[in-house]
Structure formats: C-alpha cells, structure tokens
C-alpha positions in Angstrom: 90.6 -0.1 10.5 90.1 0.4 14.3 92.2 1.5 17.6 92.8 -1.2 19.9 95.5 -1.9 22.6 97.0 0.6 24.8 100.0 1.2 22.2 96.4 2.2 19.6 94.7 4.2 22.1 97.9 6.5 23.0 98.5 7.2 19.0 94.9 8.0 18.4 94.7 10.4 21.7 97.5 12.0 20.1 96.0 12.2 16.7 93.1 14.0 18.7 95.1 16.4 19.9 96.9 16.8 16.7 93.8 17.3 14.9 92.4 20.0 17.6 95.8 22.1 17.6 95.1 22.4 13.9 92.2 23.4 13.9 92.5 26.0 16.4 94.9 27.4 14.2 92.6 27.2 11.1 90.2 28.6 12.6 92.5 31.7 13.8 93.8 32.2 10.1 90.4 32.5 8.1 88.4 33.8 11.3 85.6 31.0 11.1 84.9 29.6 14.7 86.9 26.2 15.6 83.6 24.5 15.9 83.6 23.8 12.1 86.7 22.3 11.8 86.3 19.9 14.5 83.6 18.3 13.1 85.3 18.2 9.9 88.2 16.4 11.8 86.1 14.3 13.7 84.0 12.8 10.8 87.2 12.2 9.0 88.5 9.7 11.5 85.2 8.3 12.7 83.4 5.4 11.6 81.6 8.0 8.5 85.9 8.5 7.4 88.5 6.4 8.0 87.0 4.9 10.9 90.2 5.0 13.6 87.5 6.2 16.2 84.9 4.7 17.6 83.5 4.0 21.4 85.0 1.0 21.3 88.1 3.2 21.0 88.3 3.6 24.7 87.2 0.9 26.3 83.4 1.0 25.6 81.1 3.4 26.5 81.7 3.6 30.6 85.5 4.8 30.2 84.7 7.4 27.1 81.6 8.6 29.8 84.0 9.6 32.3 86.2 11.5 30.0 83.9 13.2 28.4 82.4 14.1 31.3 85.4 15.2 33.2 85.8 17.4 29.8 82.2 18.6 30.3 83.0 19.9 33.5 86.1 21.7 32.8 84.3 23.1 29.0 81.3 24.4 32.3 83.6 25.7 35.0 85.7 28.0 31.9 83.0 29.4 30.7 81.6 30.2 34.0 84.7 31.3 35.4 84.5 34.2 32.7 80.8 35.3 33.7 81.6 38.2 35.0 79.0 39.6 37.2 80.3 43.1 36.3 79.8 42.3 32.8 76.3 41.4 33.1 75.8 45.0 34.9 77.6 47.0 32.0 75.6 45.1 29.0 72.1 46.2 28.0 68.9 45.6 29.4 67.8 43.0 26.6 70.3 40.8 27.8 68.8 39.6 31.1 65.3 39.2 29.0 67.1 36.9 26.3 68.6 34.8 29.1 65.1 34.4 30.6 62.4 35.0 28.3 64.0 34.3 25.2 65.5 31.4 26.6 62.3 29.5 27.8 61.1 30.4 23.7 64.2 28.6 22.5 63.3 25.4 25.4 59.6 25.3 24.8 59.8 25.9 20.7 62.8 24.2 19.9 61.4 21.0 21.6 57.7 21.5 20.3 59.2 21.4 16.8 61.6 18.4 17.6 58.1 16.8 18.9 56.2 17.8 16.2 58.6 17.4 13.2 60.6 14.2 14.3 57.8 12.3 16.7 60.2 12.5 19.3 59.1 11.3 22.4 58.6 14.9 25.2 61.5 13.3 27.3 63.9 13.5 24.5 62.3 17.0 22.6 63.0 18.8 26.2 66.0 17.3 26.4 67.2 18.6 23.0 65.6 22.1 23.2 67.3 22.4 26.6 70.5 22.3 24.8 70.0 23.8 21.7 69.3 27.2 23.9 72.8 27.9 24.3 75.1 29.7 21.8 78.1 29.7 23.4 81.2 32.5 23.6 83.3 30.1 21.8 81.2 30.4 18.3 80.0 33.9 19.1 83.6 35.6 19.8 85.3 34.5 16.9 82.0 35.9 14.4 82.2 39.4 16.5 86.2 39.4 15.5 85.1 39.6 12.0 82.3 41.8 12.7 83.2 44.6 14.5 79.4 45.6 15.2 78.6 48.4 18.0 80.0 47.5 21.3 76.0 47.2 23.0 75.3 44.2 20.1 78.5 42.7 20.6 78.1 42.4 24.5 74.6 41.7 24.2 75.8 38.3 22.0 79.0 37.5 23.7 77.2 37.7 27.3 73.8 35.8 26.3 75.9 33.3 25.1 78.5 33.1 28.4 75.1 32.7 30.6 73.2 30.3 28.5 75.8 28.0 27.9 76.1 27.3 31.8 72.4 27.8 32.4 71.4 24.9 29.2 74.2 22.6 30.5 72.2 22.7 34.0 68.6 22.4 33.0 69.9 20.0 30.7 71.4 17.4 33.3 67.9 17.6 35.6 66.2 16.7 32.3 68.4 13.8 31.4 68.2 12.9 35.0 64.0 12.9 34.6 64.5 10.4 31.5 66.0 7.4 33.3 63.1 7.3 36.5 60.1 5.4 35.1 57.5 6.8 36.8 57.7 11.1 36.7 55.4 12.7 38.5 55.7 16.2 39.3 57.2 15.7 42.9 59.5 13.4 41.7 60.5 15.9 39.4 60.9 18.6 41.9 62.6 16.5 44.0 65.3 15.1 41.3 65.5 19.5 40.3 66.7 20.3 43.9 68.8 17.1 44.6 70.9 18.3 41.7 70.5 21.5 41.4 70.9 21.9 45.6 74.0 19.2 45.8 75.7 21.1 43.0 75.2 24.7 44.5 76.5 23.3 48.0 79.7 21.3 46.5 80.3 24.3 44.2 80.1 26.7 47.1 82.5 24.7 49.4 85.2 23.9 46.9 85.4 27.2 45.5 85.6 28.6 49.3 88.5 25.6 49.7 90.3 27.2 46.6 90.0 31.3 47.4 91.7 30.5 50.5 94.5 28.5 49.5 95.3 30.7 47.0 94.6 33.6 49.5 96.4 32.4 52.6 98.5 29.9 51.7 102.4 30.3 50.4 102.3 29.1 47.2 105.9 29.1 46.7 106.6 32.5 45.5 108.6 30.8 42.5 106.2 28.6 41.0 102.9 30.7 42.4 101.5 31.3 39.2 101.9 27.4 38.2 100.5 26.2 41.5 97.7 28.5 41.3 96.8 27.2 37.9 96.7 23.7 38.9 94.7 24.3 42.3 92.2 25.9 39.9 91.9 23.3 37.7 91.9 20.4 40.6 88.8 22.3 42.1 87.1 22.2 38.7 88.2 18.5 38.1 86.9 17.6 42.4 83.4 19.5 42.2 82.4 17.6 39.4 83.5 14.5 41.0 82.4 14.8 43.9 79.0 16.0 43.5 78.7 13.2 40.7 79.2 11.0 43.1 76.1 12.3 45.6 73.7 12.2 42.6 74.4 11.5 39.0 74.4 14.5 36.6 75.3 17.2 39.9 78.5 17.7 39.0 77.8 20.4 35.9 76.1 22.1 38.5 78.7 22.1 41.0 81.6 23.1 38.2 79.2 26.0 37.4 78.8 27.2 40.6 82.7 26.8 41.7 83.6 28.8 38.2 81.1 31.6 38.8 82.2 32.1 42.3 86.4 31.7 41.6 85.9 33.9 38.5 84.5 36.8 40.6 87.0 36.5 43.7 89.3 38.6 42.5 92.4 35.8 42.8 95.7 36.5 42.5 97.0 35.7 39.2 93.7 35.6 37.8 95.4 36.4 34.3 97.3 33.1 34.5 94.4 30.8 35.4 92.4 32.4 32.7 95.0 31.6 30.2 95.9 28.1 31.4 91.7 27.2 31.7 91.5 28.8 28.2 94.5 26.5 26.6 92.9 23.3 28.6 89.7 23.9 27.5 90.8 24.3 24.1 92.3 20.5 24.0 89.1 19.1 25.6 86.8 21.1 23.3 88.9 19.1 20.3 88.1 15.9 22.1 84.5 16.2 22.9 83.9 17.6 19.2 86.0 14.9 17.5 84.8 12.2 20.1 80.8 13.1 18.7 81.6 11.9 15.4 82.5 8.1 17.1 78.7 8.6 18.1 77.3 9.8 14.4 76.9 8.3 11.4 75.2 9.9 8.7 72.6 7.7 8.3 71.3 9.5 12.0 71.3 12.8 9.5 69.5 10.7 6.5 66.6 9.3 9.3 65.9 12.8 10.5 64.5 13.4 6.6 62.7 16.7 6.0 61.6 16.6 9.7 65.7 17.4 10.3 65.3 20.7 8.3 62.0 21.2 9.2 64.0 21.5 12.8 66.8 23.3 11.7 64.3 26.0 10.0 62.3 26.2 12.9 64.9 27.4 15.1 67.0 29.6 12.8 64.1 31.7 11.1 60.9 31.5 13.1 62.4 30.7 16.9 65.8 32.8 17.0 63.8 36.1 15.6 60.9 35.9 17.7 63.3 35.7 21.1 65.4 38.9 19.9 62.9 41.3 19.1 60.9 40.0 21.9 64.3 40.5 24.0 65.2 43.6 22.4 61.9 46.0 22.5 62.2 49.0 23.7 66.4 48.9 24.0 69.0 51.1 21.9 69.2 49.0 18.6 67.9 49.8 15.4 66.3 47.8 13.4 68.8 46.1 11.3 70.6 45.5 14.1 67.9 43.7 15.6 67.9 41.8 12.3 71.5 41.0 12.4 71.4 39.6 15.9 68.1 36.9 15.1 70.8 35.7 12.5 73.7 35.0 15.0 73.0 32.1 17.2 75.1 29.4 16.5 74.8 26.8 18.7 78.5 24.7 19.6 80.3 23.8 22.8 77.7 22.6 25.1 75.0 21.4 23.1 78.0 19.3 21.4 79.9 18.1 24.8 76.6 17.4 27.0 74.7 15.7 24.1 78.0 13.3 23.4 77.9 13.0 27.3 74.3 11.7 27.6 73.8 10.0 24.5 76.9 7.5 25.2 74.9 7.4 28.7 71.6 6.2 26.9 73.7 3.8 24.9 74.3 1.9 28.2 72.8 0.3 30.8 72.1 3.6 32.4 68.8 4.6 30.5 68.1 0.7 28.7 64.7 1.9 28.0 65.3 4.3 25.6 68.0 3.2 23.4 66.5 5.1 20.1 67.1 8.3 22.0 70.7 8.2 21.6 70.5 8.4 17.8 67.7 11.3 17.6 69.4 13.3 20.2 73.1 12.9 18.8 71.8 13.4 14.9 69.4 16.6 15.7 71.5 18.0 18.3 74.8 17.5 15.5 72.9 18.7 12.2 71.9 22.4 14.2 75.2 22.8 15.2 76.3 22.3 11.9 74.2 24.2 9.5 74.2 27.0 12.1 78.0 27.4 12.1 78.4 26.7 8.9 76.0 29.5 7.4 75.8 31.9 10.4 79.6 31.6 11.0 80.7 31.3 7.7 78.4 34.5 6.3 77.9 36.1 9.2 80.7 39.2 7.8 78.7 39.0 4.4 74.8 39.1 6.5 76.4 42.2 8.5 77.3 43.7 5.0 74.1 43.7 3.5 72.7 44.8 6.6 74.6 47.8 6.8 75.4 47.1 10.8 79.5 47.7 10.7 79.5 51.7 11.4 82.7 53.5 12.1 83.5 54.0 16.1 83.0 57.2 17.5 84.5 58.6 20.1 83.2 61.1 22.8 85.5 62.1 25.7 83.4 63.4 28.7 80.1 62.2 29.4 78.4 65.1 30.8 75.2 66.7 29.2 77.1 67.9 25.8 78.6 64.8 25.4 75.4 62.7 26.7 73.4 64.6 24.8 75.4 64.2 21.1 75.9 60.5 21.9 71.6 60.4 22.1 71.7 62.3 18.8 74.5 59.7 17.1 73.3 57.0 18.2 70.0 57.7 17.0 71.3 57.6 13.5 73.3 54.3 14.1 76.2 55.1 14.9 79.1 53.0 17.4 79.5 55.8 19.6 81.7 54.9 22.6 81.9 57.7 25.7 85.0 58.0 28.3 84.3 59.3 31.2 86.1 59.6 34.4 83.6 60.6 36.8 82.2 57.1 38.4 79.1 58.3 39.1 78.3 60.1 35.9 79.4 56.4 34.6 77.3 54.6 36.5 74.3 56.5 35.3 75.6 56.1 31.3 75.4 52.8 31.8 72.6 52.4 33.3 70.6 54.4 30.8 72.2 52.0 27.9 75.3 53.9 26.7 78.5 52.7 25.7 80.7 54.2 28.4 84.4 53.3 29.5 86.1 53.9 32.8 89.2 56.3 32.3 91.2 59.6 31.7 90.5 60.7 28.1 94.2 61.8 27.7 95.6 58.3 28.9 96.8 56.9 25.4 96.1 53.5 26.7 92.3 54.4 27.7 91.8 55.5 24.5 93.7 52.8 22.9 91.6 50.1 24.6 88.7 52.2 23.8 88.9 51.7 20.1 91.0 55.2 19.0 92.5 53.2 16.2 89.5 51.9 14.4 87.3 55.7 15.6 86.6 57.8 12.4 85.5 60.5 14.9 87.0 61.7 17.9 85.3 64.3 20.2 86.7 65.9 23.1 83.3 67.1 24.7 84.5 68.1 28.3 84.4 71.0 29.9 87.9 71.4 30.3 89.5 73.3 27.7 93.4 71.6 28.7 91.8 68.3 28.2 90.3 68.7 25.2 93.5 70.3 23.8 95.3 67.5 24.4 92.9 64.6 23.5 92.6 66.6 20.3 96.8 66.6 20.2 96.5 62.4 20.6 93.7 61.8 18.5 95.5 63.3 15.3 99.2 62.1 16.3 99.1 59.4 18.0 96.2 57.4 15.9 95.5 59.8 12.8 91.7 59.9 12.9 89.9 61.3 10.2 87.8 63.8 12.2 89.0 65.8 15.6 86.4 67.6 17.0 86.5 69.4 20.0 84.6 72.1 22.4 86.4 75.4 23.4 84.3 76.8 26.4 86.7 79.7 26.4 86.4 81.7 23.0 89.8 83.0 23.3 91.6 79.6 23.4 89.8 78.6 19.6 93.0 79.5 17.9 94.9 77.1 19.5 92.8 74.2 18.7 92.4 75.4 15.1 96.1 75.8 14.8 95.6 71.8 15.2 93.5 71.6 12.0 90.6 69.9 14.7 87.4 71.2 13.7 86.4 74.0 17.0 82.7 74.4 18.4 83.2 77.8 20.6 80.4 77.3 23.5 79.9 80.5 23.7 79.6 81.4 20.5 77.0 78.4 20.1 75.0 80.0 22.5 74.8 83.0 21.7 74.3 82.4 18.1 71.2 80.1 19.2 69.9 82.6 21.4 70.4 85.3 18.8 68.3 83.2 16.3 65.2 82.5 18.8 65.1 86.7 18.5 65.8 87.6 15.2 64.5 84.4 13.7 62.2 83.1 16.2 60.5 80.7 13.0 63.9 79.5 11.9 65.2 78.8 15.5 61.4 76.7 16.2 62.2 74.9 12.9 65.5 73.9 13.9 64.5 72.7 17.0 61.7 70.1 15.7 64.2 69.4 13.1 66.6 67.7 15.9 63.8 65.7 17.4 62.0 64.8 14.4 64.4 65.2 11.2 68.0 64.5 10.4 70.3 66.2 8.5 73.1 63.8 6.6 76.0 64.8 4.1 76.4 62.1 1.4 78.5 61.4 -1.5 77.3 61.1 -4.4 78.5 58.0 -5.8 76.0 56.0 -8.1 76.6 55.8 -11.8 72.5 56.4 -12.1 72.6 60.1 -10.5 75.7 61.7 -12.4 74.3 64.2 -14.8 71.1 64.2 -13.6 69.7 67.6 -12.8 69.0 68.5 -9.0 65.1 68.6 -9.8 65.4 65.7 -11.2 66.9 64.1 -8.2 64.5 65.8 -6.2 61.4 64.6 -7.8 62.7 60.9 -7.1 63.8 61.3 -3.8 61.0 60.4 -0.9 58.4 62.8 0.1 59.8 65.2 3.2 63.4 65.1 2.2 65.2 68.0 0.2 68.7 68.6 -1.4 69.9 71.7 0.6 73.8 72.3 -0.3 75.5 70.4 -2.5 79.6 71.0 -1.9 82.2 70.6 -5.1 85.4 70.8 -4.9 86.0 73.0 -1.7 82.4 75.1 -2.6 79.4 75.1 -1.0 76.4 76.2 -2.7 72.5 76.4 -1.9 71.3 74.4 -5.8 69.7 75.6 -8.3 67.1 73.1 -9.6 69.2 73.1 -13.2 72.8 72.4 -11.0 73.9 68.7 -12.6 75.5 66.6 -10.4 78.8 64.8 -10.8 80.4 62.4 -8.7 82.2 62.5 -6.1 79.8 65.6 -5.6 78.7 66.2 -1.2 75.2 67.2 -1.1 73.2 67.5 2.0 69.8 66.1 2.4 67.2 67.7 5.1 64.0 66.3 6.1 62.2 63.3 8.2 64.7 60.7 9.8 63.2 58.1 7.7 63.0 60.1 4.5 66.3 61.4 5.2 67.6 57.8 5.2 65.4 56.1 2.6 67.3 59.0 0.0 70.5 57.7 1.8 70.1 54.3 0.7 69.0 55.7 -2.8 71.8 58.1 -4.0 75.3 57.1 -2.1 76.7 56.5 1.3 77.1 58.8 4.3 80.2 61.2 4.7 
C-alpha cells in the first residue's frame, strides 16, 4: 500500500499529525520522552509497517528535502531561542567544559568507534559523531520531570543539552558540506567552515535585528499583537534559513541558530507567547521529521550494522558518555553518584534525528552521487543510538536514579549570608538538594558564582518560595539575620506548605518563645555562641574535637529499619559497623539515651552514628536510611 496523488498526500500529512499529537500526549501520561513514540509511529507506517510512507510519499526526495529542512530550522531556531545566556551564567562550572571538552570526546570517539567498528569511511564517521554529540532538552526535560535530582545536576543536563543540540547541528552541516567537494584539503576546508559558518552568523544577525525592531517599534495592532508577534517570529526563523541556504547550501542552520540566540535574549515583548507558539510548532515538526526517518529506514540498515552496531552503541553509552562527565565534572559540587547518574543520561533525539533524515535524503540524490552507501550507514547508526539510548536511559532513568540513591529531599535556606552559606557548605557536603533565597544581588551573584543553588527573591513572598520548591522541601530554614523575617518564613513554611522540619535563627534570645510557640525548632545565636565559647574554656579537648569533627566527620541520625539489625545487641552492631564510626545515642520512643553495649535494638529505633564522613555513610548504607 502507498500514498500517491494530492488527495493521498493531504490524508497521510494528517495521519502525521495525528500520530504526533498522540504521542505527545503519551508521552505526557507515562513521563517517557516523545522521542520513543515517534519512532514507534513512524515504523508502523513506513515501509518496515504498513508501508503508507515512503519518499516517494512526497514527491521524491527534493520536495521531502525542503520540508524537512524547513522543519530543521524551526526544531534549531526553538531550541536556540531558549538558550538563555543567563542560564548558562547561573549553571555550574562543568557545564561550559562538557560543551567544549566533553564535546570534542563525544566527536572524536563516537566517530573513531563508527570508523573502527563499522569501516565507515572518516567523511561519514565525523559526520555521525558530529551528531550523536547532542542530547537535546527535548529527551533530557521530560527524564528530569521524573527525576527530581538537585537543581546544579538538573541544569547541568538540561543546559548541555540546549547548547549542544545547536552547536552539533552546526558542525554537522560544514561536515556534510566537506563530504560532497572531491578534493578536501585543508584550505578548502577552512574556507567551506567560514562560508557557512560566516554567511549564517551575518544572515542570522540581520534578520533577527529586522525582527527586534518590528516588534519594538512597529504598531502591531494592539488587538492581535500577541498573534502578529508570533508569526513575525516564526517568518524570521522560516527567512534566515532560506535565505542563507540560498548563499551556500547547509548555511541556513547556522543562520536560524544565530537569529534564535539573539531574539531569545532581546527581551521582546510577549516573549511568553512566542515561546509557547515556537514550542506547539515545533512539536508538529518534531512528529514529522521523527515519523518522516522511518520512510528512510528499514531494518535491514539495523541488521547490516551487526555487532559493529552494538559495538557503537556500547562505545558511546559506557566507555565515551562516562569519560566526558567526570572529565567535565572534576573538581565541581557533585558527589560521586551523582556523577554516576549523569554518565547514564545522554539520550541522544531531536537533532541527531532531524539533521541525519535531512542529509541522508540529501546523499540519496544527485547532491552527493558519490557516496550513496552513506545514506544507509548514517540513517541506521544514527537511528539504532537514538533508540536504545531513549529506550533504556529514558525508560530506567527513575529506576538508575533509585539505585543510585541521587533523589534527596529539597532543602530550603532563606538568607544567604555566612550562617546560611556556611550550613548550605555543610548540607551539601552530605548530598543534600539545598536551595538558598537570597535577596541581596550581590551576595547572589557571589553564591552563584562559587556553585550554589541560589534564587533571586524575598524569603516571605509565598510565590518565591513556591517557585523555589517549598512544596516538595523537607526542610525549611530561615537563616537571616532578621528575627521578623524569620518569624514569618517560619509562619509560611508550616501553614502555607506543611514542611516536615521548620528551623529557624533567633539572633535575639528574648524573641525564642515566639518561634517555639510555632513548634519550629529555635537555634538562639547567642546562646550558640556563648555555649561554644564556653566549651573552648571549660572543655578546650571536647571543643578541638568538635571542630575536626565538622571538617572531617559527620554526624547522621538513622532509622533503624532492616529486619537483620532488630534484636541485635548494640556491640554487636558495633563490631560490624566500619572502623571510625560509633553508635552514640540511640532515641525510642520520645527517649534519648547514651547505649549500653547490651541495649537491643528494635525497629523503628533513631540512633546516631559519629565518626569519618565515609565511615559514617558506609554504616548508613548498612543499617537503614537517614532521618
């Protein structure tokens, strides 16, 4: 069965569509990136299914070209429109280094294996490890949804993949452009790089310029602003592409690129709009270009990649995608599993997909004769990564995190002076998702900068803390030095969102009644003080201990909850427990009591465990989970 006519072509556009809408909303309901079912759709009406689609479909392969291209460049100019330079400044250090560094490890390996494992010809194994560097927002957003990992890994991963999905698509068109000239030499090369690269940088730059004024200084018609604004947005997508397409092939991802970086940092009016309206267009293309690949794949491209297929696969999952990240990430605020959890999470999707349909219906034609083959290898490789990485690092990315142990409870600090900087230091060193508020913009500025968490705002606004994360926090602290504000943070943490733990610092003794009254657990600064300078001169041993124990040790509250441990005498426990690590207190129903080495433990019991940080969390792991 196949599409032909005009009368064919409009039903199976619409079965396109059809298809996409659904699986938008699949992938909304069960929280599995759209990516997936896409391919599933497209396989099941291409020439591998029921065999409705094929190139042929539209005309051959110069019409379907233009479309998808057209598609490309609005899939380009989204996801650069939403590159927000600010964003880049707020996420952590590592992210700049997987962008670079880690990105020329995913090029130069990805294609090395592809050479290596499949014989592919160095034209074609660039031109695939080009691609297959970016992991785009539209795979990576929908995993973070079901992981709610701290907010430093979650931007780290959403902004990686925002600037290596417009950053592959480029260096991918000069590559493609490098295949179809005979003889390469180096200044050919260069000069093919700037032609494109130059051509779409100026045509970017003038259309966007052309847009931000219209929509600056124009009247848009005050009724249908909002709508004309959309549509101007998307017409300088749509001409940038075109027109710097037509000065030299393969420019116009660079000139969409440029144009959406530029318009998505001008601060337009009705910004929100455009957003939505490019985000509801770029859905529909995203289901054609995904269901469109399958027209271009049969599974005996899969089949003829043999072992050298998983071989290429393996490569860049478990040897490439590890070796970027803790390259990337040295010397930043993750822990280790962390680390771990992020070498897992790089599925690739939206641009490897649309710009590898794009060029290998380009090599099918008489725009790259001479290399015919490359069409197949590029559309089967490129298609088989994107599936097993959604599949398995989408699909058990919730289940990796898990077993991991990388989903910690938010807390929340309000006030980011040296109290609250400090503590967060402290938290965070144990793994926690600590999030600060602070008002003061230069005290924010230099949070972030060090690699904190920090959000603009008033700690009181219900909003700020709202948008913050109050309702998912199992700890809120107000840490300021204003004793007003940290009443009343205290006041909205426990009405307003019912968090579990309200702390909060009274730096005037006499106002600690009125935030006990609250039932929030008090810290009088005062009182701290002078109880820590009391104990440097009646217990000058104990107070030196205590000090090395915050920079070297941990101290952790646990529950005792596995089946192996009730019953079991405390120096039994004890002698099973790693070397440097002690049962101190253990707590039973409302009583706290230093142990006795015959004390048997029941569960549900709290004891606390003193000793090295990694001792401290080794026992941790052994007897129950944290407090």
């Amino acid at each position: 069965m196949s599409a032909a006519g005009g009368g064919n072509l409009l039903v199976l556009v619409a079965v396109i569509v059809g298809l996409g809408v659904v699986s938008q909303l699949l992938s909304a309901k069960f929280r599995v990136p759209s990516v997936l079912f896409l391919i599933v759709a497209g396989v099941a009406i291409g020439p591998e299914g029921l065999g409705v689609l094929s190139v042929e479909s539209f005309g051959g392969g110069s019409g379907l070209s233009t479309i998808v291209g057209l598609s490309v460049a609005i899939i380009v100019f989204e996801g650069a429109f939403h590159l927000k330079i600010s964003k880049i400044r707020k996420a952590p250090a590592a992210v700049l280094r997987l962008t670079t560094i880690g990105a020329a490890i995913a090029l130069v390996g990805t294609a090395a294996s592809v050479r290596f494992f499949l014989e592919a010809q160095w034209d074609i194994a660039l031109l695939i490890g080009a691609l297959l560097v970016a992991t785009g927002p539209t795979v990576v957003t929908p995993i973070l949804k079901v992981v709610p990992v701290r907010d430093r890994v979650a931007a780290t991963l959403e902004t990686e993949g925002i600037v290596n999905d417009v950053t592959a698509a480029i260096l991918a068109v000069v590559l493609f452009k490098a295949m179809t000239v005979r003889e390469l030499t180096p200044d050919v090369y260069l000069q093919l790089f700037a032609e494109r690269l130059g051509t779409g940088l100026l045509v970017g730059v003038v259309v966007a310029t052309i847009v931000w004024a219209l929509l600056q200084y124009v009247d848009l018609s005050p009724d249908n602003a909002p709508q004309n604004a959309r549509l101007l947005t998307l017409a300088g997508a749509i001409v940038a592409f075109g027109a710097a397409d037509y000065v030299f092939s393969e420019a116009g991802v660079a000139a969409a690129a440029t144009a959406g970086l530029i318009l998505g940092n001008a601060d337009l009016p009705y910004e929100e709009d455009i957003a939505a309206f490019k985000g509801d267009i770029t859905l529909l293309v995203l289901s054609f270009v995904f269901i469109t690949l399958a027209a271009l794949l049969e599974f005996e491209q899969l089949f003829a990649l043999g072992l050298g297929g998983v071989a290429v696969v393996v490569a860049v999952m478990f040897v490439l995608r590890p070796l970027l990240v803790f390259l990337s990430t040295r010397g930043d605020r993750f822990t280790f599993r962390e680390t771990l959890f992020m070498s897992f999470v790089g599925p690739r999707g939206i641009i490897p997909a649309s710009v590898a349909t794009l060029f290998a219906i380009r090599l099918q034609t008489a725009e790259a004769p001479t290399n015919p083959a490359g069409a197949d290898l590029l559309v089967g490789t490129v298609f088989l990564v994107i599936l097993v990485t959604v599949v398995l690092e989408g699909g058990f990315a919730r289940q990796i995190a898990e077993q991991l142990d990388v989903i910690p409870m938010r807390v929340l600090i309000i006030g980011g002076g040296r109290v609250g900087r400090s503590l967060a230091e402290r938290l965070e060193a144990r793994g926690e998702n600590v999030v600060l508020i602070e008002d003061d913009r230069s005290t924010l500025k230099e949070l972030r900068n060090d690699g904190f968490t920090a959000r603009e705002g008033d700690g009181t606004d219900i909003d700020v803390l709202q948008g913050a994360g109050a309702e998912n926090a199992r700890t809120v602290i107000a840490a300021t030095g204003n004793d007003d504000v940290n009443l009343l943070v205290a006041q909205l943490a426990r009405s307003k969102f019912d968090v579990e733990t309200v702390i909060a610092r009274a730096n005037n003794p006499s106002n600690v009644d009125a935030f006990e009254e609250l039932d929030v657990e008090t810290i009088s600064a005062a009182e701290s003080t002078a109880w820590a300078i009391d104990n440097v001169i009646e217990r000058p041993a104990l107070s030196n201990w205590m000090s090395e124990l915050g920079r070297s040790g941990d101290v952790q509250e646990i529950e005792v909850t596995d089946e192996n441990l009730v019953g079991k005498r405390v120096v039994d426990v004890g002698d099973e427990l790693p070397s440097g690590v002690l049962i101190a207190l253990v707590s039973r129903n409302g009583t706290n009591e230093v142990p006795s080495a015959e004390v048997e433990l029941q569960k549900g019991d709290h004891i606390t465990l003193i000793g090295r940080t990694d001792a401290v969390r080794e026992a941790i792991e052994r007897c129950g989970k944290p407090v």
